[in-house]
C-alpha positions as CSV (number, residue, x, y, z in Angstrom):
1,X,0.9,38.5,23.6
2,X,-2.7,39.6,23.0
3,X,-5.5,38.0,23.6
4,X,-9.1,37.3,22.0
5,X,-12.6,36.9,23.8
6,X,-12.7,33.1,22.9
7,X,-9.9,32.1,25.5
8,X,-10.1,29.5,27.6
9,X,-10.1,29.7,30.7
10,X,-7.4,28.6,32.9
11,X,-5.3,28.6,30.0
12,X,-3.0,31.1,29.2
13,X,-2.3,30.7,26.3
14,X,-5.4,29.1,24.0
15,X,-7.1,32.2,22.5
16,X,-3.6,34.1,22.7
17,X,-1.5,35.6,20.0
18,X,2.0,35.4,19.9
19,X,4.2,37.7,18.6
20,X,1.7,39.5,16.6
21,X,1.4,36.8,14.3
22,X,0.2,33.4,15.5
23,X,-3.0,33.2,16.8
24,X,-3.3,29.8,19.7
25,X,-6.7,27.8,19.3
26,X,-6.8,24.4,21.2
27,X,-4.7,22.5,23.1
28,X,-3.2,19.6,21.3
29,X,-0.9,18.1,23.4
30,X,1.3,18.7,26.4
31,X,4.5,17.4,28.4
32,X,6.5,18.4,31.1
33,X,8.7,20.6,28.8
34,X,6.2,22.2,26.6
35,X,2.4,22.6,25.3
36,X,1.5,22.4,22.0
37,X,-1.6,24.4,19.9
38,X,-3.4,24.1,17.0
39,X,-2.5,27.8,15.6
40,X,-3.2,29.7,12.7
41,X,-0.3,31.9,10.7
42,X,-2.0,35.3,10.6
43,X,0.8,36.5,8.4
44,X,0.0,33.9,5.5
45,X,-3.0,32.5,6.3
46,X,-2.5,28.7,7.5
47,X,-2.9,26.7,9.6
48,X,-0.2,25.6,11.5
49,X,1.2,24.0,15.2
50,X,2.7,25.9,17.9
51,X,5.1,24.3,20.8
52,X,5.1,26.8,23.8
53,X,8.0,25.8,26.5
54,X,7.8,25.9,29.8
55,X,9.4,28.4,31.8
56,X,12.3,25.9,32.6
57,X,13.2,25.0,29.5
58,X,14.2,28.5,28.6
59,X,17.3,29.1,26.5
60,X,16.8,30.3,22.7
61,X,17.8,33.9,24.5
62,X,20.8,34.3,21.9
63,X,18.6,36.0,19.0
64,X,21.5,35.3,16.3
65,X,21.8,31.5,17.2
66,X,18.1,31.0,17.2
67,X,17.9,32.3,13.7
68,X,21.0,29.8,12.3
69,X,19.4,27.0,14.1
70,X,16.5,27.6,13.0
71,X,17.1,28.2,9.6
72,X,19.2,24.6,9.8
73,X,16.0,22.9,10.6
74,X,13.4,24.5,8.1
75,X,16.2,23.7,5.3
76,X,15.5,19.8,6.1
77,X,13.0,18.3,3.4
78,X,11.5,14.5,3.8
79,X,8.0,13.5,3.9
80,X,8.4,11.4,6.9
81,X,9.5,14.9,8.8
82,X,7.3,17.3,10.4
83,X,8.3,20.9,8.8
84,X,10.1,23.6,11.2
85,X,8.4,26.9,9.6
86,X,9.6,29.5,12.6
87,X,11.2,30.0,16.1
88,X,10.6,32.8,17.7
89,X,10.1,34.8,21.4
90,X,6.7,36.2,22.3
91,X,8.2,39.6,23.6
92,X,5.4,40.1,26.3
93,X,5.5,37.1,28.1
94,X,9.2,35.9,27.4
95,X,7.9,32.2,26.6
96,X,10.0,30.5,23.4
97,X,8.1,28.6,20.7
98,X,8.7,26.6,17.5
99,X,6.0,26.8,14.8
100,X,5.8,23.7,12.9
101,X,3.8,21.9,10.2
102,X,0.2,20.8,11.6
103,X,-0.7,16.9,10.5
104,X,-4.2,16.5,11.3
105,X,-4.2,12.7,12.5
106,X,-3.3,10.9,15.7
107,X,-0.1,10.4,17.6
108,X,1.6,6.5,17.8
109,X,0.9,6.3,21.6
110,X,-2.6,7.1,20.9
111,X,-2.6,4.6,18.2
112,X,-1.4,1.7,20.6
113,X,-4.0,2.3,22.7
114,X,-6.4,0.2,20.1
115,X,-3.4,-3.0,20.0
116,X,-0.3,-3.5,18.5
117,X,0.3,-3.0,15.0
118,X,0.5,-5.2,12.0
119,X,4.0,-6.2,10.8
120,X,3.3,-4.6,7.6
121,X,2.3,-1.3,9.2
122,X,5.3,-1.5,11.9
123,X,7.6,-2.0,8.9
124,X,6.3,0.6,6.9
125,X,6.2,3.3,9.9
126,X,10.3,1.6,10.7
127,X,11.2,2.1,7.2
128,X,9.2,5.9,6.9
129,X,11.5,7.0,10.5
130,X,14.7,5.7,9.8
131,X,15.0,7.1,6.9
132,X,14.2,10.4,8.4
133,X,16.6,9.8,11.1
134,X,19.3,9.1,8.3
135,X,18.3,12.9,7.1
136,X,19.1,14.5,10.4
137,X,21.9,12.8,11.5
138,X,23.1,13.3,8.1
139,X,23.0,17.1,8.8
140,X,24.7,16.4,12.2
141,X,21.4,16.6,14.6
142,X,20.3,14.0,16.8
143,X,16.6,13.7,17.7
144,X,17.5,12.3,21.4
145,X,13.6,12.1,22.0
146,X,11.9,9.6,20.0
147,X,9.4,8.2,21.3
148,X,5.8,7.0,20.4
149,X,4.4,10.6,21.2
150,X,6.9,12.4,18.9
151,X,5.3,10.1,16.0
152,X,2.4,11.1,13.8
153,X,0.3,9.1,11.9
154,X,-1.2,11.3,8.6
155,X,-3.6,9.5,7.1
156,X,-2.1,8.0,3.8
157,X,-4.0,8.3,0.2
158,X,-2.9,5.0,-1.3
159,X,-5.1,2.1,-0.5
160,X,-2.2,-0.1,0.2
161,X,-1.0,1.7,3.3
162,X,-3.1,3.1,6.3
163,X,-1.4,6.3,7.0
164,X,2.2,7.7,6.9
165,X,4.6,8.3,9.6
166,X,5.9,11.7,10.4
167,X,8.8,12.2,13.0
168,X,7.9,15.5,15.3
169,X,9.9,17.5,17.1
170,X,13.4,16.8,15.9
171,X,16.3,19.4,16.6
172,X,14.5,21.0,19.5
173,X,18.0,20.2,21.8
174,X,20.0,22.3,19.1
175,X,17.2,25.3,19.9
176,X,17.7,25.2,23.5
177,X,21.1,25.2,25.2
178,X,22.7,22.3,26.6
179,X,24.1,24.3,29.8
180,X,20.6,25.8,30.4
181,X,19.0,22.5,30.2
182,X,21.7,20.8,32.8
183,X,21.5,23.8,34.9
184,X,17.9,23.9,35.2
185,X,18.3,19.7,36.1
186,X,16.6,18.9,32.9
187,X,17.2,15.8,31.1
188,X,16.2,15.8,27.2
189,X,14.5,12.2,26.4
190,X,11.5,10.6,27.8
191,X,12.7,8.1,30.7
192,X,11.0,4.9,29.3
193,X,12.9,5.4,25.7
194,X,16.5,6.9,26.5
195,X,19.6,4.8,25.4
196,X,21.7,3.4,28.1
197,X,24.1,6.2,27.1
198,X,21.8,9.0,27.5
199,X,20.6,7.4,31.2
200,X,24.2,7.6,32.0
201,X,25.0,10.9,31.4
202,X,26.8,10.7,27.8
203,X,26.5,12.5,25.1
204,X,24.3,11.2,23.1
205,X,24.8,10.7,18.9
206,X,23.2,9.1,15.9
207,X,23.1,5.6,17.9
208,X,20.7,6.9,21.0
209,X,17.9,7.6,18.3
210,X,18.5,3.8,16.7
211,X,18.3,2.9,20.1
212,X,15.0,4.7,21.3
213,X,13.3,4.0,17.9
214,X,14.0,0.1,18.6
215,X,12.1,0.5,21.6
216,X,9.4,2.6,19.5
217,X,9.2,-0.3,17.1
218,X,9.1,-2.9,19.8
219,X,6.1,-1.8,21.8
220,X,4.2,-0.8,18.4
221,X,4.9,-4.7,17.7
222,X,3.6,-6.4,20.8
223,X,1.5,-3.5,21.9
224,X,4.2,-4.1,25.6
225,X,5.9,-1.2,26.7
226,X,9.6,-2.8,27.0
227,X,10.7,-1.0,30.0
228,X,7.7,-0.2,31.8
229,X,7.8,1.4,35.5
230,X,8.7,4.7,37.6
231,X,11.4,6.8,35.6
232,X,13.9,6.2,37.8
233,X,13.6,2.4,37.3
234,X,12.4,2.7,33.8
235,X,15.5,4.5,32.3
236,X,18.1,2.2,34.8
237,X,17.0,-0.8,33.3
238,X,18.2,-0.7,30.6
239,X,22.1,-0.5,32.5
240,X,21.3,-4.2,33.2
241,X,19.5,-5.9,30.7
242,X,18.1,-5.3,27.3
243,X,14.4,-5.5,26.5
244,X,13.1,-8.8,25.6
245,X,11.8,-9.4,22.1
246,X,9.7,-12.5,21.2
247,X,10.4,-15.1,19.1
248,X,7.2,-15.0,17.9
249,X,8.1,-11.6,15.8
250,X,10.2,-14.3,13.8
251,X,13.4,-14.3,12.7
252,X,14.1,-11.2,10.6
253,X,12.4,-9.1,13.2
254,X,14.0,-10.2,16.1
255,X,16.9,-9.9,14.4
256,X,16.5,-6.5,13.5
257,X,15.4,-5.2,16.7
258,X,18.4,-6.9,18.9
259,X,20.9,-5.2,16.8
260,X,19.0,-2.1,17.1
261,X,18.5,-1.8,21.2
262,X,22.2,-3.2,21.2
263,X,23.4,-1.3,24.7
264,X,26.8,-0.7,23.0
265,X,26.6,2.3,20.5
266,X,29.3,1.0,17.8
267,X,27.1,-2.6,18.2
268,X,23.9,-0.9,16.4
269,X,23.0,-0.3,12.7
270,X,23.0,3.3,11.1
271,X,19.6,4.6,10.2
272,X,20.1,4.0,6.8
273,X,21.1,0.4,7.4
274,X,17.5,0.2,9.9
275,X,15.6,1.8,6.5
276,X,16.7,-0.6,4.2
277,X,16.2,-3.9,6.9
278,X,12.6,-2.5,7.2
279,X,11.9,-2.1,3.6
280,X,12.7,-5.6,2.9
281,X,10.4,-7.1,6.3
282,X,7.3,-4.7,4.3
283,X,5.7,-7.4,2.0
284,X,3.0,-5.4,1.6
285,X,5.3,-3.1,-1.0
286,X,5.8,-6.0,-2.8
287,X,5.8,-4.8,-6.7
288,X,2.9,-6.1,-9.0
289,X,5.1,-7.2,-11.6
290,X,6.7,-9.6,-9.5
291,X,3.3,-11.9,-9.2
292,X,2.4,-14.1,-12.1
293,X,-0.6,-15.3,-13.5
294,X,-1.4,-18.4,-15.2
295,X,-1.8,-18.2,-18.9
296,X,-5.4,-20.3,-19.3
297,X,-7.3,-20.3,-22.8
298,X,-11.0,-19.8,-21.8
299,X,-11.7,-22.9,-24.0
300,X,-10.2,-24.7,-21.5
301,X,-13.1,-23.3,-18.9
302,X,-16.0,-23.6,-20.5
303,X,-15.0,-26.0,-23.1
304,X,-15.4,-29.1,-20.8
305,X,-19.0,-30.1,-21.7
306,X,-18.3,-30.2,-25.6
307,X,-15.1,-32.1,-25.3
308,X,-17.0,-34.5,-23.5
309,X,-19.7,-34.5,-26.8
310,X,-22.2,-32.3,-25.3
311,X,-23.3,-29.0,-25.4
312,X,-21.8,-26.1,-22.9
313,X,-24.6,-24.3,-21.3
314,X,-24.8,-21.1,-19.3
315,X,-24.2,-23.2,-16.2
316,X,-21.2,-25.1,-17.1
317,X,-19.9,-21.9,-17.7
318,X,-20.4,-19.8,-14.4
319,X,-19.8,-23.3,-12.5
320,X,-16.6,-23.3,-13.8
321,X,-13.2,-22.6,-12.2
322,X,-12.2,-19.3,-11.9
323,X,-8.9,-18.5,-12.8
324,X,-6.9,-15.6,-13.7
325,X,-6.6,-14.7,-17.5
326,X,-3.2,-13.0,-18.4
327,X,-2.8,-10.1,-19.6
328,X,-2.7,-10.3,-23.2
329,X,-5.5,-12.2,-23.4
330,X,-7.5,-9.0,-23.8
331,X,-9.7,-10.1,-26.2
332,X,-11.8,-12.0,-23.5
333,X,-13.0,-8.4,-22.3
334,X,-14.1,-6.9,-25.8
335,X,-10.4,-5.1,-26.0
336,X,-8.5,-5.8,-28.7
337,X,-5.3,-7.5,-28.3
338,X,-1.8,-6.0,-29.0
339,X,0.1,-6.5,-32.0
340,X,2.9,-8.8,-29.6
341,X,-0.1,-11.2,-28.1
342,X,1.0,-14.8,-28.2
343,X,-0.2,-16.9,-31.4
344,X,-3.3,-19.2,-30.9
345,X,-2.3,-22.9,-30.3
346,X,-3.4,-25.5,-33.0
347,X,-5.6,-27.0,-30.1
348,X,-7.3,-23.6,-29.7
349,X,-7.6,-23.0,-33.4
350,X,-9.3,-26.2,-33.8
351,X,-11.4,-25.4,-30.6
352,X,-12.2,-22.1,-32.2
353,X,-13.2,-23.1,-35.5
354,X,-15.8,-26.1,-34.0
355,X,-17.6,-23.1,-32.4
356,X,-17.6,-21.4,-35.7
357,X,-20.9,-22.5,-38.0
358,X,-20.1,-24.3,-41.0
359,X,-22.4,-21.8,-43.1
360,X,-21.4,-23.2,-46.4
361,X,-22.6,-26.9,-45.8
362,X,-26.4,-26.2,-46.0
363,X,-26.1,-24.6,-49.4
364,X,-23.7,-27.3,-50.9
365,X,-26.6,-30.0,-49.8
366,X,-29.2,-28.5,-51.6
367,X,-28.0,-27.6,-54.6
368,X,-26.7,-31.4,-54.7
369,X,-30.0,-32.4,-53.7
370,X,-31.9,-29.8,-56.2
371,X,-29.5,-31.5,-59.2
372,X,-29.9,-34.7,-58.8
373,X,-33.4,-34.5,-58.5
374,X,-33.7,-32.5,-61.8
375,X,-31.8,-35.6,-63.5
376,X,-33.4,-38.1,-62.7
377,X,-36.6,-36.9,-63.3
378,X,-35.3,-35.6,-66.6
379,X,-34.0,-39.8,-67.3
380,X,-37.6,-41.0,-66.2
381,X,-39.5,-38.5,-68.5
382,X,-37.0,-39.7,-71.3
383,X,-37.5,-43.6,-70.6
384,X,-41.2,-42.8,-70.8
385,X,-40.9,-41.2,-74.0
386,X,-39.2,-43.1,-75.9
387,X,-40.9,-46.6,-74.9
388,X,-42.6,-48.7,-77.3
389,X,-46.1,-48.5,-77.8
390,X,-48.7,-50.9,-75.2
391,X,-44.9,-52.2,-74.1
392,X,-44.3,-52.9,-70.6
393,X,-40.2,-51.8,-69.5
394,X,-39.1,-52.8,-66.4
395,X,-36.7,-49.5,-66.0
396,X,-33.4,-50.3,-64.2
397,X,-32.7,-49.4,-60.5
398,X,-31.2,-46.4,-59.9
399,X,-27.6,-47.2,-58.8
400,X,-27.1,-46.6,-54.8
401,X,-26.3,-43.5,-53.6
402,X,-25.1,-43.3,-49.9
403,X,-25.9,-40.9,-47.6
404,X,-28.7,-38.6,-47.1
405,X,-28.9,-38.0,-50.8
406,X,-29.4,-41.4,-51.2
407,X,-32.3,-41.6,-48.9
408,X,-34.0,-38.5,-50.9
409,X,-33.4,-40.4,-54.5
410,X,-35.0,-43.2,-53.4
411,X,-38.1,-41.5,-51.8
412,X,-38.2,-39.5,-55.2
413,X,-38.2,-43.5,-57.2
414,X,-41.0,-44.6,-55.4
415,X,-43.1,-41.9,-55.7
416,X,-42.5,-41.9,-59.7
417,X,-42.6,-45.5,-60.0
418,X,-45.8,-45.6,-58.0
């Protein structure tokens, strides 16, 4: 281990560089079996987190068994699982460490340190863990140390979620020997989230980490540890009684979570059982598709006033109802609609073609108007003509016309008549 002239003091290990290769900045976290750093990879350039253990928890001495474990571990792939890049031995001071993927974000427990989680957040977390657990235990490793610590939150790019869960430190007891760990009176698991069979002394399986991640679940829930106390007391409990879940969580949920903190191993779910449960309680992953939106014609909102015989104005229009237009009803927005768009209705052709001006009628009515004027002036002229000389003719009434046109003949009579 070397060192560099930014280390901390009383810290011996920030500023430190272990095994030639990774260099130790800050302190990110640390427990009663190990510290871990924010690092950097000197070899490739990255940056990356490093678990130092304790002195006690000594036991990756087999060189040949660290590098099959190891290799085990880096082989496992999910995005809910925090990458195992190295494990090695600093050779100068004897201490193990992992070297793992670094997720800038915050840890669960900090997270319940604002309140409890939403039930779409606490579904989608249950969903993201379980299925990573189903992944391990797959592969024949069991966590036996999940706990709200162990779970980091990475802040998420899709706007429907907040962040993604990441399980952390998964395989560590296949890295460190059993008999070492039971020797040094070591216990693997965090007292206030071991299964009844790990408090006990068994060994624990798949079932201890359904168990422990029901408790995770539960307290990210009601924001209430469920065995809360001394370690001793905390991790005995659970001999006696099993943690209490509210109704209020409703049905599916408590559900869920009794089968899951069941205190008989064969009585709880798998993890891919616990993944599926929690992708159905997640309504926020509902798909789009599945809501539908009523097909209105926008005749029918702004529309109203001229039904009515009046004329829509600007402020019928914004007053009106809002509702959603479907889909194909693109032409609203200026974009033309696709070649499988729905037919207009008769009503909406009619509405359509009352909004349309009648361009042609204005014409029609004065050329009518322009002929019959040219005739009857032409049949007056005539009955002037040919009348007999110092005669008086009473010429006949024009025959009625209705209409407008009418009116116009009849203005044109009197002023020829005089």
């Amino acid at each position: 281990m070397t060192t560099s002239p930014d280390r901390v003091a009383g810290d011996p290990f920030a500023g430190a560089t272990l095994d030639a290769r990774y260099r130790l900045g800050s302190l990110i976290g640390r427990g009663g079996m190990a510290s871990v750093y924010r690092g950097e990879d000197l070899a490739l350039g990255r940056s990356v987190a490093v678990k130092v253990f304790a002195e006690a928890a000594e036991g990756i001495d087999d060189s040949d068994r660290r590098k099959s474990e190891t290799a085990l571990l880096a082989s496992l792939s999910h995005r809910a699982l925090v990458r195992l890049y190295d494990a090695s031995q600093d050779p100068e001071t004897g201490r193990e460490f992992l070297v793992m993927e670094l997720v800038d974000g915050r840890d669960l427990r900090e997270a319940l340190k604002l309140g409890a989680l939403s039930p779409a957040d606490a579904a989608g977390m249950l969903a993201d863990l379980a299925e990573a657990l189903h992944v391990i235990h797959d592969r024949g490793i069991v966590h036996r140390d999940v706990k709200p610590a162990n779970v980091l939150l990475e802040p998420a790019h899709l706007p429907s979620r907040t962040w993604n869960a990441k399980l952390a430190d998964f395989g560590i007891a296949r890295l460190i020997d059993d008999a070492r760990l039971t020797r040094t009176g070591l216990l693997v698991g965090t007292p206030g989230y071991l299964s009844p069979e790990q408090v006990s002394g068994s060994a624990p399986g798949p079932a201890a980490d359904i168990y422990s991640l029901g408790l995770v679940v539960l307290e990210a829930r009601t924001g209430v540890t469920p065995f809360p106390g001394p370690a001793v007391e905390a991790a005995s409990a659970r001999l006696v009684r099993d943690p209490e879940i509210p109704e209020s969580l409703g049905p599916d949920w408590v559900s869920l979570l009794r089968s899951m903190t069941a205190r008989e191993p064969g009585d709880r779910p798998g993890a891919l059982d616990v993944a599926i449960a929690a992708t159905a309680l997640d309504t926020s992953r509902a798909p789009v598709g599945d809501v539908t939106a009523p097909t209105v014609a926008f005749a029918d909102v702004a529309d109203a006033p001229t039904r009515l015989g009046m004329a829509a104005t600007a402020d019928d229009v914004a007053t009106a109802t809002t509702r959603v237009l479907p889909s194909a009803d693109r032409s609203f927005f200026g974009i033309p609609a696709s070649s499988d768009s729905a037919a207009p209705t008769r009503r909406e052709a009619r509405v359509a073609s009352a909004r349309q001006p009648h361009r042609w009628v204005r014409p029609t009515i004065a050329i009518s108007l322009l002929a019959a004027t040219v005739a009857v002036v032409a049949v007056l002229l005539f009955s002037t003509l040919t009348a007999p000389p110092g005669g008086t003719t009473t010429p006949e009434p024009l025959p009625p016309v209705p209409g407008q046109l009418g009116e116009h003949l009849q203005q044109l009579d009197e002023a020829v008549t005089g």
